[in-house]
C-alpha positions in Angstrom: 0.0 0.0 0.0 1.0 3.6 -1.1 1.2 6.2 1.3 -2.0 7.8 0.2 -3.7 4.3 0.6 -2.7 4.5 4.2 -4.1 8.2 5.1 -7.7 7.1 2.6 -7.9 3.7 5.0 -6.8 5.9 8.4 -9.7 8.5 7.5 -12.5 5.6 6.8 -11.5 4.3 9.9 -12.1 7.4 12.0 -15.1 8.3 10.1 -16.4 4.9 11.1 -15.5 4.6 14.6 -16.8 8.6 15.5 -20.2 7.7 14.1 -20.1 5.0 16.3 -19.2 6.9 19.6 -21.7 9.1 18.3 -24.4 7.3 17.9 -24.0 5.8 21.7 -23.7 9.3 23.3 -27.0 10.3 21.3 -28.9 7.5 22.9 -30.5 9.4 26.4 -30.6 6.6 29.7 -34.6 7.6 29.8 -34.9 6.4 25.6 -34.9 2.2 27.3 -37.8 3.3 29.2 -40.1 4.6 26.7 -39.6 1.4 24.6 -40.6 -0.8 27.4 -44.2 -1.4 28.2 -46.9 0.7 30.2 -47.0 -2.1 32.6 -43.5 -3.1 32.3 -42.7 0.3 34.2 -45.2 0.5 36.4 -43.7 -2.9 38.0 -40.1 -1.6 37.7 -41.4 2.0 39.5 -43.3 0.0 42.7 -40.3 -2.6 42.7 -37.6 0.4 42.9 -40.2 2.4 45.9 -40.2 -0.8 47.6 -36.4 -1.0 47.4 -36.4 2.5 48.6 -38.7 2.1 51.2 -36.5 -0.7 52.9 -33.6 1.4 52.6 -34.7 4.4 54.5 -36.3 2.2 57.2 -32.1 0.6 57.6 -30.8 4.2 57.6 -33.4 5.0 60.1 -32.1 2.0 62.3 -28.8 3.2 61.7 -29.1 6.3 63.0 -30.7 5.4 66.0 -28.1 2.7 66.8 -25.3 5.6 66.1 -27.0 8.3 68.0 -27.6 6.3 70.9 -25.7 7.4 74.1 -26.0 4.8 76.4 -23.7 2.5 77.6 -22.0 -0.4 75.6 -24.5 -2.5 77.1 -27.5 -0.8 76.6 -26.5 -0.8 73.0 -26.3 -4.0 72.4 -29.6 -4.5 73.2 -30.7 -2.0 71.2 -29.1 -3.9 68.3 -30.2 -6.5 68.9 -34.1 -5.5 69.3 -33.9 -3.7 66.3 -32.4 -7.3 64.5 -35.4 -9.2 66.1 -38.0 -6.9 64.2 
């Protein structure tokens, strides 16, 4: 291959692989939503507030185990009430 060869084969390559990168960073995170079904995301939405849900009743434990200013003892049992619910 001829020096010109090389620089026509380089520039298809480039062309190719922006159009590619491209077309990925056109693509918005929401677009997989709207192609799913009505139903389809209603299930996802109550699964992911059910998922949140849990997680703010653990922080909630959390923070009570962390604020709690009793004695090593005392929190202990704390813990271990809050494990038994």
């Amino acid at each position: 291959m001829s020096g010109g060869q090389v620089m026509v084969v380089l520039i298809v390559m480039i062309v190719m692989i922006a159009s590619v990168v491209r077309g990925k960073h056109r693509r918005s995170p929401g677009l997989d939503l709207m192609d799913r079904s009505h139903g389809e995301q209603d299930g996802e939405t109550r699964a992911m507030r059910q998922e949140m849900q849990q997680l703010k009743e653990r922080i909630q434990v959390l923070e009570r185990v962390i604020t709690d200013n009793h004695k090593t003892v005392d929190l202990d049992r704390e813990i271990d009430r809050l494990r038994d619910r």
